[in-house]
Short mmCIF file of the C-alpha atoms (twelve columns), coordinates in Angstrom:
data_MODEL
# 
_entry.id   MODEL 
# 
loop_
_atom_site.group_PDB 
_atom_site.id 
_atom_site.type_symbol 
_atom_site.label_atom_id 
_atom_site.label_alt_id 
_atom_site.label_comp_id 
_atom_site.label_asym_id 
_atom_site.label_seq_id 
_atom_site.Cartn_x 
_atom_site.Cartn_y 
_atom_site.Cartn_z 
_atom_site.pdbx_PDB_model_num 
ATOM 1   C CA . UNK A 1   3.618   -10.639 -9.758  1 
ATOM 2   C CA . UNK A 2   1.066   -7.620  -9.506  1 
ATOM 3   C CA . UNK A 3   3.594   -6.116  -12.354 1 
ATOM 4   C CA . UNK A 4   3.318   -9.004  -14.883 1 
ATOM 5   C CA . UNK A 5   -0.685  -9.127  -14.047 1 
ATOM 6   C CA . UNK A 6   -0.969  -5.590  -15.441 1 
ATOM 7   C CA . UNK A 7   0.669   -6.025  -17.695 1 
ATOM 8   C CA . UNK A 8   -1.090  -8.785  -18.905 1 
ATOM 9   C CA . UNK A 9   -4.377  -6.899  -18.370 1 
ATOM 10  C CA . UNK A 10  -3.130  -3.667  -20.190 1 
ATOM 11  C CA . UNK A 11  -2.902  -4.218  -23.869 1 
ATOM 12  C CA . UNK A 12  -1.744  -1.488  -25.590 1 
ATOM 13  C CA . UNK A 13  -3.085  -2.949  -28.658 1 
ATOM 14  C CA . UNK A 14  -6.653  -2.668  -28.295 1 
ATOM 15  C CA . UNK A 15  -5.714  0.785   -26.166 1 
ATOM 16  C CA . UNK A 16  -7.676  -0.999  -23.066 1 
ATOM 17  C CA . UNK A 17  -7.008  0.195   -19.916 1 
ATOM 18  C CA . UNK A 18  -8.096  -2.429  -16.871 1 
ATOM 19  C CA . UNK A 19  -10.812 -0.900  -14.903 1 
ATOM 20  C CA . UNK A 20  -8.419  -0.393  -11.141 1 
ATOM 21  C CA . UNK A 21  -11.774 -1.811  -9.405  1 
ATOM 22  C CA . UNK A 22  -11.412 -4.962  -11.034 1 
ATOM 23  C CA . UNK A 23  -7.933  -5.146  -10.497 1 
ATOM 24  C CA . UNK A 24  -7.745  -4.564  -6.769  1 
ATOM 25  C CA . UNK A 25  -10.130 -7.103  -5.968  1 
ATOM 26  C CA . UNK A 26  -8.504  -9.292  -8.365  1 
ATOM 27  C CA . UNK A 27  -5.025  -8.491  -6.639  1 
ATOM 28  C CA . UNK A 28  -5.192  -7.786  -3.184  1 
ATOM 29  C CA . UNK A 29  -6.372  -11.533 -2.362  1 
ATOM 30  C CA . UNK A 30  -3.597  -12.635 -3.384  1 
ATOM 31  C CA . UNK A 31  -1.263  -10.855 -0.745  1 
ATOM 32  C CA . UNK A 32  -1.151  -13.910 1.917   1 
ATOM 33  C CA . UNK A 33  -2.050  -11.620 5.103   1 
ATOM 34  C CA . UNK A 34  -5.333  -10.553 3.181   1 
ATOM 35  C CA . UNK A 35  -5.601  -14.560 1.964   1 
ATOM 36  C CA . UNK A 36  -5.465  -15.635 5.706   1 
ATOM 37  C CA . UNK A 37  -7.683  -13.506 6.992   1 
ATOM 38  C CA . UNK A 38  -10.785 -15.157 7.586   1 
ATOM 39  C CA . UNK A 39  -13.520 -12.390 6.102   1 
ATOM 40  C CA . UNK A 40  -13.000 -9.099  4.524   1 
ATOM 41  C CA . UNK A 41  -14.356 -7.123  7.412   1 
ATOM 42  C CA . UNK A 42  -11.864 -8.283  9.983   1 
ATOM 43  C CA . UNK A 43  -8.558  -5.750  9.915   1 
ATOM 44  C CA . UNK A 44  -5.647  -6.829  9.374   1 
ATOM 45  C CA . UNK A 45  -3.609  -6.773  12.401  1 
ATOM 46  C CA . UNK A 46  -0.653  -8.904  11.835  1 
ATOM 47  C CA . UNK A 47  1.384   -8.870  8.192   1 
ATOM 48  C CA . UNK A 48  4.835   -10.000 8.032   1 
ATOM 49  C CA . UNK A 49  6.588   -6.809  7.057   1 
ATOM 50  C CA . UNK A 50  9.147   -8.482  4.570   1 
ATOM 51  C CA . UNK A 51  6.810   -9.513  1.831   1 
ATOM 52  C CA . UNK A 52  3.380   -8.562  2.859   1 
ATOM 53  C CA . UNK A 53  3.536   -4.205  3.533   1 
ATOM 54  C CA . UNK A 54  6.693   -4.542  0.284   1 
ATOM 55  C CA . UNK A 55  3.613   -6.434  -1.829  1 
ATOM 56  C CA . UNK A 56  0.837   -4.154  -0.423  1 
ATOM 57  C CA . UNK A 57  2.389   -1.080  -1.213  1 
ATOM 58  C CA . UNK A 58  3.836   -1.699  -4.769  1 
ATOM 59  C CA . UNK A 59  -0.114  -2.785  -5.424  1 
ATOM 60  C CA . UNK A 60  -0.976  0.850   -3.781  1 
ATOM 61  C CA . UNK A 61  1.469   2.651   -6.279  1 
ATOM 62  C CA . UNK A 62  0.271   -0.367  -9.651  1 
ATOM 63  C CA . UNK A 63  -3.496  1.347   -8.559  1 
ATOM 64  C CA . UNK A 64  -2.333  5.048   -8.028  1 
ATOM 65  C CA . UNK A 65  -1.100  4.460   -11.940 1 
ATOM 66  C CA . UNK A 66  -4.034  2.349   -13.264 1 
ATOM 67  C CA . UNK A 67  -6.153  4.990   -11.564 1 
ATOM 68  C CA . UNK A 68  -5.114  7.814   -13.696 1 
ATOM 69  C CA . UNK A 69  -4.847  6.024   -16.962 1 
ATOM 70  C CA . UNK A 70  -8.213  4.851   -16.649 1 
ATOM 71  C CA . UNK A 71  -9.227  8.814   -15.791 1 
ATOM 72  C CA . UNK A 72  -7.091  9.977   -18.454 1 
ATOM 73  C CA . UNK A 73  -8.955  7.621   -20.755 1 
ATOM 74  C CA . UNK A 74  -12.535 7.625   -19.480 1 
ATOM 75  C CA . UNK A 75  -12.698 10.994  -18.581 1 
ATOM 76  C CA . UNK A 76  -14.536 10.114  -15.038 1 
ATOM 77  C CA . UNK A 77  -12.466 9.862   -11.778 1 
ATOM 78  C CA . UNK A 78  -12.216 6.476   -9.651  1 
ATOM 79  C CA . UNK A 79  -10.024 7.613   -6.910  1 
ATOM 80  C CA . UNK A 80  -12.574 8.393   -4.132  1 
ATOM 81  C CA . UNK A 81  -14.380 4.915   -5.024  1 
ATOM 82  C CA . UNK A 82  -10.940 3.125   -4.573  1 
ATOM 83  C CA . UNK A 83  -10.272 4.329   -1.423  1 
ATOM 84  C CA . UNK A 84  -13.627 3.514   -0.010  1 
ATOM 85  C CA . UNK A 85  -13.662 0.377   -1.124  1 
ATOM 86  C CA . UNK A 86  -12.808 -2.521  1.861   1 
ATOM 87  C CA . UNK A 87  -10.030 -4.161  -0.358  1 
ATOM 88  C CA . UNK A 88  -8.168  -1.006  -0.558  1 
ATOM 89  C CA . UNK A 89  -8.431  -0.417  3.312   1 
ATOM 90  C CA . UNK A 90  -6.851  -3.756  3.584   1 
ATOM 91  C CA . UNK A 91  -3.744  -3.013  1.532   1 
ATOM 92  C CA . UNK A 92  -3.578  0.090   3.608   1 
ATOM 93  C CA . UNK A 93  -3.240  -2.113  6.697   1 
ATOM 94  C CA . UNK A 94  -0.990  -4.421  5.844   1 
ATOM 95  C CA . UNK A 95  1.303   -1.269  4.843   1 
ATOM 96  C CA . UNK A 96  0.533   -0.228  8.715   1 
ATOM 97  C CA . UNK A 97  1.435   -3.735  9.411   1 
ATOM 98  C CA . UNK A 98  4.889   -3.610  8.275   1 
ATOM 99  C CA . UNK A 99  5.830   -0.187  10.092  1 
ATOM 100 C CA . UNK A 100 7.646   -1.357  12.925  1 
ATOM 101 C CA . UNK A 101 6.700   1.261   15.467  1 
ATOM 102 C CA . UNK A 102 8.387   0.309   18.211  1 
ATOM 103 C CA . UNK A 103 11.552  0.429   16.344  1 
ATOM 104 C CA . UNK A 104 10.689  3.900   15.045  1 
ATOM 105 C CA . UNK A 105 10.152  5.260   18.854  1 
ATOM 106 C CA . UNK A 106 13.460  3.797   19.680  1 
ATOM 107 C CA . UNK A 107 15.153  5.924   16.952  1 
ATOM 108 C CA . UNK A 108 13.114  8.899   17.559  1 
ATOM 109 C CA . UNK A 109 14.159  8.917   21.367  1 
ATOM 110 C CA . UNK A 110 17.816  8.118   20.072  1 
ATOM 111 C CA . UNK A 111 17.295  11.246  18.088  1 
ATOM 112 C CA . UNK A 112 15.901  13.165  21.400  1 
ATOM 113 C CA . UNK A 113 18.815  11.855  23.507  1 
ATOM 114 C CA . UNK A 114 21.458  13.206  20.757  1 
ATOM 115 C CA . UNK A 115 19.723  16.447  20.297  1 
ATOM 116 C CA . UNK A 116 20.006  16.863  23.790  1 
ATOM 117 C CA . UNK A 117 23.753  16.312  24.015  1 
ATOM 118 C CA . UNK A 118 24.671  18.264  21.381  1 
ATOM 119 C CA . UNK A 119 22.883  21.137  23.150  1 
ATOM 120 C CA . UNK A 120 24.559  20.374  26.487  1 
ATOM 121 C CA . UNK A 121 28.014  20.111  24.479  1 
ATOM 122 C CA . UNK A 122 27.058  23.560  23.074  1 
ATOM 123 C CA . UNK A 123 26.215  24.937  26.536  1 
ATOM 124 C CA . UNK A 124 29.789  23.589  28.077  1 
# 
């Protein structure tokens, strides 16, 4: 969806480039953990890491792109305003959201515990 809205926005045409400011706040709404939440200064805490984080961070890379096309074009850099800005910290979170850390530390120990046996197999 985020895809086919920039692409409606970009028209190569008239050699417009969207301004990124307009289309994360146009965007990120849209994501349904940022939709839920209640006001735009709460974090986001809970995301379901299947569609939300997948959503939120295709929408991060869709602005990293739109960001430099507009600088390319304008000649004046956005980036630092984008990442200030609230709706931005939101996609960040739902990104966080999606991480599964418990998961991770379970493979990370797994790692631990292998590294250790190879070094005890080494030793023997």
């Amino acid at each position: 969806r985020a895809n086919d809205y920039l692409v409606e926005l970009h028209d190569e045409t008239l050699k417009r480039t969207p301004s990124p400011l307009k289309v994360l706040h146009k965007m990120a709404p849209k994501i349904p953990a940022i939709k839920h939440s209640p006001d735009i200064l709460l974090r986001i805490q809970t995301a379901r890491g299947d569609i939300d984080s997948g959503v939120a961070a295709s929408l991060i890379a869709i602005m990293a792109r739109l960001c430099t096309e507009y600088d390319n074009k304008t000649g004046k850099s956005i980036g630092k305003e984008i990442i200030k800005d609230r709706r931005f910290e939101q996609l960040v979170e739902c990104v966080n959201c999606g991480v599964d850390v418990r998961k991770r530390r379970v493979e990370a120990q797994k790692l631990m515990d292998d590294g250790d046996d190879i070094e005890i197999d080494m030793e023997e």
